[in-house]
N, C-alpha and C positions, 0 to 999 in steps of 0.2 A: 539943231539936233539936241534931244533932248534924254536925260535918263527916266527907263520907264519905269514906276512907280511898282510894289509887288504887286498891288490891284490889281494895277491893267497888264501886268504880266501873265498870272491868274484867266483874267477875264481872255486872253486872247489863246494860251498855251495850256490852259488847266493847273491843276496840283500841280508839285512836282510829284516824281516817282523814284522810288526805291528799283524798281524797275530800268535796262537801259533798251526794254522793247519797241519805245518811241523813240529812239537816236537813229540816228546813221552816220557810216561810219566815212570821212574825210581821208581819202587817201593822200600824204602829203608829196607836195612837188620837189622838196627836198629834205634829206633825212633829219629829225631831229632826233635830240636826246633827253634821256630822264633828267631832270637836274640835279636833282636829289642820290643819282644812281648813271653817273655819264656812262659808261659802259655799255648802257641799256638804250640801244637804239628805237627809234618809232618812227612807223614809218606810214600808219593811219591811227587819225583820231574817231572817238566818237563826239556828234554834237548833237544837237536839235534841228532839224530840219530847214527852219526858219533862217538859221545862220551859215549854212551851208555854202552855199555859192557864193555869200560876202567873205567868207574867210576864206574860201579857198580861192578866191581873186588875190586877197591881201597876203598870202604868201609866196602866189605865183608872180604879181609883184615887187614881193619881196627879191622872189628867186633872181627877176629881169636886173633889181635897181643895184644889187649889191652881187660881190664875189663870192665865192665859197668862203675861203677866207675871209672877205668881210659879216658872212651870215656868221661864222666859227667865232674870231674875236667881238665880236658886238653881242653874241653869244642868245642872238634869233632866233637859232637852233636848240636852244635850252627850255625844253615844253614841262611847264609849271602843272597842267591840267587844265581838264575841261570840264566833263561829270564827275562831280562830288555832290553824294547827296549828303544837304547840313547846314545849319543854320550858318547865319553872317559871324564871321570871329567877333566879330564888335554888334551888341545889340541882337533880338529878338527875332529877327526877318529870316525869312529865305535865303541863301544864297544864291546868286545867279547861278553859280558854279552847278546846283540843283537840276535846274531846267537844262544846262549842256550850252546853254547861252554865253559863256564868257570863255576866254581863255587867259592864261597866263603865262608870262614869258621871262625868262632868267627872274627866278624867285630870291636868287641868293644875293644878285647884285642888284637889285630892287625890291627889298623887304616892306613891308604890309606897314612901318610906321617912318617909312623914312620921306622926308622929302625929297625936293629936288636938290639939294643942297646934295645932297649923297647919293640920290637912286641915279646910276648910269642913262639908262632910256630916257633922260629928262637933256641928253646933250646933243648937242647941235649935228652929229651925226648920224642920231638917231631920225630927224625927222624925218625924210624920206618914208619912214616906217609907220610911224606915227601917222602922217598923212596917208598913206595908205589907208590905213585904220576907219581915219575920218573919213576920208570917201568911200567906203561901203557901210558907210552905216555902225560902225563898232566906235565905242565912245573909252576914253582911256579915263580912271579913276585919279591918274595920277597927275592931267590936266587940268580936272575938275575940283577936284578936293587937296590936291597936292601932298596927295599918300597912297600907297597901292600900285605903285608905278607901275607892274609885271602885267597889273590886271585891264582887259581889254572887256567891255561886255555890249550888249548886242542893245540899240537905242532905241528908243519908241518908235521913232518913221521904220527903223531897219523892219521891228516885230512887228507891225502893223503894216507895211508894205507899202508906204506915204509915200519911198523916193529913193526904195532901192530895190 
């Protein structure tokens, strides 16, 4: 599994859009919360089409593998986003987050420059999650580059429809 390049993102999804008239909306199997705003429950996302059915395996998943309580303290249920249209924090590119292709998950205890040394979702309780991830097709940043732990995005096989 591979990260898809913005080319072939592009070439496969078009522009991104200012628009969210190309998404649809993921109803979730269990409630999550704003992270930024816990209070603020959610209870469907928007995504991109293409992502659809892999995420929403990966949290039904989730739902099977862990407890309420375990989704609450591992803090699964803490929804970073999906669609933001806007360039990459770091560098010139698109963001996946753009196209509704990526998600994010506990942003606050998995921050954009931490490694695994500090980002939580990098610990041995987490994998069950993580592997989830992997097996539909969603690639973590945070295994690859060993930064961005929260952020989950959508892989060349996933967007091209190779092997999921």
């Amino acid at each position: 599994m591979r990260k898809a390049t913005t080319k072939e993102i592009i070439a496969k999804v078009g522009q991104p859009k200012q628009s969210t008239s190309n998404l649809v909306r993921l109803r979730l199997p269990y409630t999550m919360k704003l992270a930024w705003e816990t209070k603020t429950k959610v209870n469907s996302i928007l995504v991109h089409p293409c992502i659809k059915r892999s995420l929403e395996n990966v949290l039904v998943g989730t739902k099977e593998c862990y407890s309420t309580d375990q989704i609450e303290n591992l803090g699964l249920n803490l929804f970073g986003g999906t669609y933001n249209y806007r360039p990459m924090r770091v560098g010139t590119e698109w963001s996946r987050h753009s196209w509704a292709i990526a998600i994010d998950i506990d942003p606050t205890r998995n921050a954009l420059d931490w490694g695994k040394e500090k980002a939580l979702i990098d610990n041995p309780e987490y994998e069950d999650f993580r592997g989830l991830m992997r097996a539909n097709g969603m690639i973590s940043l945070g295994e690859v580059y060993n930064y961005d732990w929260m952020h989950f995005e959508a892989s060349f096989e996933l967007l091209y429809g190779l092997k999921y």
